[in-house]
C-alpha positions, 0 to 999 in steps of 0.5 A, a space after each residue: 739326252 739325260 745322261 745317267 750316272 753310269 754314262 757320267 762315270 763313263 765320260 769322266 773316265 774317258 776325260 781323266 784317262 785321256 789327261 793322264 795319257 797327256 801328262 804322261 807322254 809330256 810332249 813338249 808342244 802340249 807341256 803348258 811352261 812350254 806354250 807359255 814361253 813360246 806365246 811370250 816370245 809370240 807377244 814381245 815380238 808382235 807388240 801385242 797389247 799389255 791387256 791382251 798378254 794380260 788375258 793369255 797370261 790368265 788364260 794359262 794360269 786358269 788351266 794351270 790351277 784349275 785344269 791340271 794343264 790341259 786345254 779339254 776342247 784342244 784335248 778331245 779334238 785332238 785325241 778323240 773321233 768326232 762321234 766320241 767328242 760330241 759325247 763328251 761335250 754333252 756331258 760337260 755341257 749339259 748340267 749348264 742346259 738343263 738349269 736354264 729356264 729358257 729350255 726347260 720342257 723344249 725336246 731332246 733333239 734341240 737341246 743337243 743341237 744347242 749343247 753341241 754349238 755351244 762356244 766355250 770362252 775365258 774372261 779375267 777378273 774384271 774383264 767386262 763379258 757385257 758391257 753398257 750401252 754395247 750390243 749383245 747378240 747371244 746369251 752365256 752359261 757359267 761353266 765355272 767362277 762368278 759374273 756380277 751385273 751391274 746397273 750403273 755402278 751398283 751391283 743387282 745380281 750375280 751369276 754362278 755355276 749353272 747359271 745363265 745371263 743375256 738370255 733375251 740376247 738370243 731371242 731377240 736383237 739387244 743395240 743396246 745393253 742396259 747392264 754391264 756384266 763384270 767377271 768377279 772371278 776369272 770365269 769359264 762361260 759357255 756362249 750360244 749366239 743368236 745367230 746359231 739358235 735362230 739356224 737351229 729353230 729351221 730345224 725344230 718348228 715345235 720348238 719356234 712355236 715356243 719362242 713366246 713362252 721363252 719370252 715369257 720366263 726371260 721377263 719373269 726371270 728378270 723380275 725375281 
């Protein structure tokens, strides 16, 4: 599962010959001007809300600026096998997995299962990810921008690239969030639900025989 430099190369290479082929071919249903518009059109005439047009308007601007106009999941599901796909979501995914205590030292296996049920979700600056008071039913990786947590109104931690928050989320049933967590910059996160990794544990008994020892770096991990 530890991709090695040569398969990094690889999987980034296969990403950025994939791009160019979009950019270069510019079909005009993958041209981002173009899907702007045509959601635009979608909007105005659904009466969607000011703050949901607000949410695909930054949703765009983040591929624009940061993704050279290109949707990668859309990307690999459309141009690459499934086998090749789950190749590439590995690599994109598995820096955010290995920088979280809660799976160090769980097997490899696991590990994959998990990084390949990983959801990839956008949030807007000020955007709430979590929120007081709210349930919470799964834990977040950062793939990219800032995440600020928030004990009432003051500001206690924050989360980067690489890492993690809600992580006792996936572990056990959270009615009631005790933080709100406030996107600081427009933020690309990774979401693992506990529903799923409750499913993923049927098939990896040594790893349920750890649930306690997880619990156990979740606390020591909330005190530092």
């Amino acid at each position: 599962i530890l991709i090695g430099a040569a398969g990094s190369t690889y999987f980034a290479g296969i990403i950025s010959n994939i791009t160019s082929f979009v950019h270069s071919v510019n079909i005009s249903e993958d041209n981002v001007a173009h899907k702007k518009a045509v959601v635009s059109v979608f909007s105005e005439e659904r009466g969607l809300s000011r703050p949901l047009r607000d949410r695909i308007t930054a949703f765009f601007a983040y591929l624009e600026d940061e993704k050279y106009g290109v949707d990668e999941m859309k990307l690999l599901d459309t141009y690459l096998p499934d086998h090749m796909r789950n190749d590439v979501v590995l690599f994109l995914t598995h820096r955010l997995i290995l920088s979280c205590k809660v799976f160090r030292g769980l097997e490899s296996g696991f590990l994959r299962s998990v990084m390949l049920r990983l959801v990839q979700n956008f949030y807007m600056k000020g955007e709430n990810i979590v929120e007081f008071g709210q349930p919470v039913d799964g834990m977040f990786l950062v793939a990219a921008g800032q995440v600020e947590i928030y004990s009432g109104d003051e500001k206690v931690h924050e989360r980067v690239q690489n890492q993690s928050l809600a992580e006792a989320a996936m572990l056990t049933v959270i009615d009631e969030s005790v933080y709100t967590a406030e996107a600081a910059l427009y933020c690309e996160l990774w979401y693992l639900s506990r529903t799923i990794f409750c499913e993923l544990l049927e098939d990896f008994p040594s790893v349920r025989e750890k649930l306690p020892e997880m619990r156990k770096r979740i606390r020591q991990f909330k005190s530092k």
